[in-house]
PAZAPA-4460 file (N, C-alpha, C; in steps of 0.05 Angstrom, whole numbers, plus 32768, in hexadecimal, padded with zeros to 4 digits):
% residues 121
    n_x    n_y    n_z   ca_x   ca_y   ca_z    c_x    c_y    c_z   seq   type   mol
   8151   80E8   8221   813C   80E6   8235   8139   80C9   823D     1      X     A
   8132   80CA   8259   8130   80A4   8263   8119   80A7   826D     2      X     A
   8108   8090   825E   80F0   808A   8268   80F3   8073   827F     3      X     A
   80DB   8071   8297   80DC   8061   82A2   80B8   805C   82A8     4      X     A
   80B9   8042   82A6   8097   8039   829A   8094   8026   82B5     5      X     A
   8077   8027   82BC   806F   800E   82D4   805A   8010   82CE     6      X     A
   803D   7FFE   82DB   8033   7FF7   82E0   801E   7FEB   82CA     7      X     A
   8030   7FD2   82C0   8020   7FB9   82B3   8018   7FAC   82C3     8      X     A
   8014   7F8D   82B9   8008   7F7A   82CD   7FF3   7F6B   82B9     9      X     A
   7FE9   7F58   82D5   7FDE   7F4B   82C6   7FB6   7F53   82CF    10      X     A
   7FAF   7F4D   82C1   7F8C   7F5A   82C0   7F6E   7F46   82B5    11      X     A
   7F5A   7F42   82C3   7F47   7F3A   82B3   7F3C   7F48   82A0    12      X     A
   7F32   7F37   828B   7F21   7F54   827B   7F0D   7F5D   8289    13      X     A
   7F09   7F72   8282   7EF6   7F8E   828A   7F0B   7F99   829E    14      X     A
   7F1D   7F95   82A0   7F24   7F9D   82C4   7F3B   7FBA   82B0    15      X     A
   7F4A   7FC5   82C8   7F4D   7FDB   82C3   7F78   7FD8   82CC    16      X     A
   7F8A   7FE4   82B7   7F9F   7FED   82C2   7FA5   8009   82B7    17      X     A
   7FBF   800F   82CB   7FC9   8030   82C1   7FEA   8031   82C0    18      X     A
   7FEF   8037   82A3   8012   8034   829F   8015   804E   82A6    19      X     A
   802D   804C   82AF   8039   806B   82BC   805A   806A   82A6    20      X     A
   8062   808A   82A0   807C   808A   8290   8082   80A6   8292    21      X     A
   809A   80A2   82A6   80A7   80B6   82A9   80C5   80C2   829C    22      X     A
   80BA   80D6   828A   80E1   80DA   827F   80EC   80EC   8295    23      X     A
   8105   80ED   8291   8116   8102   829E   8118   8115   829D    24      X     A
   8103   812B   8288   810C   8144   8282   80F3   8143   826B    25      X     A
   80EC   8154   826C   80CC   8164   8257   80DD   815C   823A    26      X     A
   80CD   814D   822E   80C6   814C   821A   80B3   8154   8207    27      X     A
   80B2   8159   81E4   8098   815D   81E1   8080   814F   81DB    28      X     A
   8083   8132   81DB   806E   8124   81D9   807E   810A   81E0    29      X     A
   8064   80F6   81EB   8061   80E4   81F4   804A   80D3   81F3    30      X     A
   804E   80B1   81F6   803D   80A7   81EB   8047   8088   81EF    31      X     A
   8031   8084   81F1   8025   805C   81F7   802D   804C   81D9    32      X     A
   803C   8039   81D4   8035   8022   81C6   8032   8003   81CD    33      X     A
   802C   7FF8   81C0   802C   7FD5   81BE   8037   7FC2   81AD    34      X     A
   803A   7FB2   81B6   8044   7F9A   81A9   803E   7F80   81B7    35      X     A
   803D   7F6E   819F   8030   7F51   81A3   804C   7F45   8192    36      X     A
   8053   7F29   8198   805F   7F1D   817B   8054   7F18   816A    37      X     A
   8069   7F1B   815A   8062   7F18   8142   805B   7F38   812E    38      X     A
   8051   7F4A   8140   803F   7F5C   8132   8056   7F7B   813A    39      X     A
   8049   7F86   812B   8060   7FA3   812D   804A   7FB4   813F    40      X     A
   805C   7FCB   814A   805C   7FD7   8169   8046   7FEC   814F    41      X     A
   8033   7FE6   8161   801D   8002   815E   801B   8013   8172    42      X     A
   8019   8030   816E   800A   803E   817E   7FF2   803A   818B    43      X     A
   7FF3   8045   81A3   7FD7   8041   81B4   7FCC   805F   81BB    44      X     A
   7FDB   806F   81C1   7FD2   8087   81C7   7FEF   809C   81D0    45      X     A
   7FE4   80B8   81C7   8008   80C3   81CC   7FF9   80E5   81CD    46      X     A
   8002   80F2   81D8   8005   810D   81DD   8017   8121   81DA    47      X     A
   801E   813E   81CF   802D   814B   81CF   8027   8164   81E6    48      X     A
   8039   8171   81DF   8035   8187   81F2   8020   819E   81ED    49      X     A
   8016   8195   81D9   8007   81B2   81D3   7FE5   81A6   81CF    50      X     A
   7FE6   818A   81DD   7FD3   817C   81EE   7FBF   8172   81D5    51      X     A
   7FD4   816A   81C2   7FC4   815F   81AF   7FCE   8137   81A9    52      X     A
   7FB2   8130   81AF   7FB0   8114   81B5   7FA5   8107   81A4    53      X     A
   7FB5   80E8   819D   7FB1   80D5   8190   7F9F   80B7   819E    54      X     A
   7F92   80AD   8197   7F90   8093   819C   7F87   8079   8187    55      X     A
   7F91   806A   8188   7F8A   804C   8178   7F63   804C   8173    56      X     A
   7F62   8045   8164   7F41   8044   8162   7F42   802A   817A    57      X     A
   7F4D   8019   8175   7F3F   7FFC   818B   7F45   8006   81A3    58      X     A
   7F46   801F   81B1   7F52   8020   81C9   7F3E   803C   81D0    59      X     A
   7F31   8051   81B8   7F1E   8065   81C6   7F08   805C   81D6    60      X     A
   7F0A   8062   81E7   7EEF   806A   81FF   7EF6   8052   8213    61      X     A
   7F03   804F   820F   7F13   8033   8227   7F2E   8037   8239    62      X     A
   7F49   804D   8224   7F5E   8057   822C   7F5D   8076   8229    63      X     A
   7F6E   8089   8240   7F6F   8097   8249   7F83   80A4   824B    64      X     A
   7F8E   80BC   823C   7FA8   80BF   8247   7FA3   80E0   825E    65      X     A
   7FC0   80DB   8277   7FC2   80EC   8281   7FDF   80FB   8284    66      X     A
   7FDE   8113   828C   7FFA   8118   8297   8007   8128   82B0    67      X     A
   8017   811E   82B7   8019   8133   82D1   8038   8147   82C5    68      X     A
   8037   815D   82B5   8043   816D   82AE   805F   816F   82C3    69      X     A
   805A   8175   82DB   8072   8177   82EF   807E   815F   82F0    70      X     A
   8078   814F   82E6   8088   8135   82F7   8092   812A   82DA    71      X     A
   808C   8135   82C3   8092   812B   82A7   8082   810D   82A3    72      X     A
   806C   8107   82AC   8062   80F1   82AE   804D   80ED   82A3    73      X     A
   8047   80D7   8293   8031   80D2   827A   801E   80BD   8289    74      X     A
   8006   80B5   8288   7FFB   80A3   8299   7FEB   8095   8280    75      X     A
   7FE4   807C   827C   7FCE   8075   8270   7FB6   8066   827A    76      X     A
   7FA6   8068   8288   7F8E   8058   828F   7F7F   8046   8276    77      X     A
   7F85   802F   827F   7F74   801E   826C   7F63   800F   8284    78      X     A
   7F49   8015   8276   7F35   8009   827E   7F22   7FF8   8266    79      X     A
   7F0B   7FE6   8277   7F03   7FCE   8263   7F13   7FC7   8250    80      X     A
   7F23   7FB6   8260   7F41   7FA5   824B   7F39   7F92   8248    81      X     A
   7F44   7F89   8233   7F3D   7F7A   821C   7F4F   7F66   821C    82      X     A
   7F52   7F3D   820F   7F61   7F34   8212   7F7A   7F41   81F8    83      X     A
   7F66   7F4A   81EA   7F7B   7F58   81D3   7F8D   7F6E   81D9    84      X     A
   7F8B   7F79   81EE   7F9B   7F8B   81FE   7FB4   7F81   8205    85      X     A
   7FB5   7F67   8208   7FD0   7F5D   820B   7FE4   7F65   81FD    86      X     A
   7FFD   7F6E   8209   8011   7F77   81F9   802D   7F84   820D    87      X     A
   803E   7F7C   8202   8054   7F9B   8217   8051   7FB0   8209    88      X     A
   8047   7FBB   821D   8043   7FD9   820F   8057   7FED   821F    89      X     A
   8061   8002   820C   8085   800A   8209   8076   802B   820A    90      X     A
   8084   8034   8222   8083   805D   821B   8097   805B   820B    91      X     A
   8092   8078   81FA   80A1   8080   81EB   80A5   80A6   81E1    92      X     A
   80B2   80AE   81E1   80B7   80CB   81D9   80D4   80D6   81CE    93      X     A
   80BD   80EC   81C2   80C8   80F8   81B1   80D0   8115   81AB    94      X     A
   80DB   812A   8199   80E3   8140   8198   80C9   814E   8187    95      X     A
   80C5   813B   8176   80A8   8145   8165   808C   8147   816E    96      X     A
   8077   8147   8165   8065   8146   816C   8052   812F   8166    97      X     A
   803B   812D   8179   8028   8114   8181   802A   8106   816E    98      X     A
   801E   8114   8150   8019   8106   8134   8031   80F6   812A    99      X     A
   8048   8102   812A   805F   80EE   8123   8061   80DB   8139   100      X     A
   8062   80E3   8153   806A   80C7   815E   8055   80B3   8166   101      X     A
   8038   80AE   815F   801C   80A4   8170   8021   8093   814C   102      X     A
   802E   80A2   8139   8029   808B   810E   8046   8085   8117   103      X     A
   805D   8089   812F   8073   8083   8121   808A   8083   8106   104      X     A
   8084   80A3   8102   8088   80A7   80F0   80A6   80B3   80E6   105      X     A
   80AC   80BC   8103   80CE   80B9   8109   80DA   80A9   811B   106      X     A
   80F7   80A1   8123   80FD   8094   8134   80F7   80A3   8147   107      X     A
   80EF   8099   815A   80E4   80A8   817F   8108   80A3   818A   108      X     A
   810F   80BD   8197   8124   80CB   81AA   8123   80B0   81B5   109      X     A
   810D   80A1   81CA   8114   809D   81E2   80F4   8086   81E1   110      X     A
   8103   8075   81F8   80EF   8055   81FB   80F2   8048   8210   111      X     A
   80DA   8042   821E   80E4   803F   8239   80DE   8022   822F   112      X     A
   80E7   8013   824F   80F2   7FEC   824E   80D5   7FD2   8241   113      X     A
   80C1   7FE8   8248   80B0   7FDE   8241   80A3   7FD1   8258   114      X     A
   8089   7FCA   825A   8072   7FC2   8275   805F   7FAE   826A   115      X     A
   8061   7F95   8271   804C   7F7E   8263   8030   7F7F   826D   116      X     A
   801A   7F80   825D   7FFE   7F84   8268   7FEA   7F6A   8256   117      X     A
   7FE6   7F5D   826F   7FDA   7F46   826D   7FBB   7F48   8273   118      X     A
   7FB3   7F41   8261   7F8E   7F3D   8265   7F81   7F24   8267   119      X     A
   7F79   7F16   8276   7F6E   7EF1   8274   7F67   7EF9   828F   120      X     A
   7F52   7EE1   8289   7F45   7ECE   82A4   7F50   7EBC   82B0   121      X     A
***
């Protein structure tokens, strides 16, 4: 499966972006991570097909996940971002479900190029 990821950027805090990640073909789950240097890629939020959803505690009631089923496309709305939000944050999916891939708990199928999301004044 090929993921293809857009819309990082750069952002003030409080202000609001939306990553989009499209694979090629239905998978059964999918899902947001991060990374900073230095630090290992955490989950941010991930979904399977049977619409069971994960999210980071630093990221409930602020990030959002959506999907548009026909188009195989995962969306994440982050809103009131944070400078700590900084990070490239990488789609990713998998054959398993939400729980293995949101702890990383197998290697994930498939990783898109990754989208840099900047938070500062």
């Amino acid at each position: 499966v090929q993921l293809v990821e857009s819309g990082g950027g750069l952002v003030q805090p409080g202000g609001s972006l939306r990553l989009s990640c499209t694979a090629s073909r239905h998978i059964t789950s999918m899902g947001w991570f991060r990374q900073t240097p230095g630090k290992e890629r955490e989950g941010v939020a991930a979904v399977d097909e049977d619409g069971t959803t994960f999210y980071a505690d630093s990221v409930k009631g602020r990030f959002t996940l959506s999907s548009d089923n026909a188009k195989n496309t995962l969306y994440l709305q982050m809103n009131s971002l944070r400078p700590e939000d900084t990070a490239i944050y990488y789609c990713g999916a998998d054959r398993s479900n939400a729980r293995l891939l949101f702890n990383q708990l197998v290697p994930l199928d498939s990783w898109g190029q990754g989208t840099q999301v900047t938070v500062s004044a």
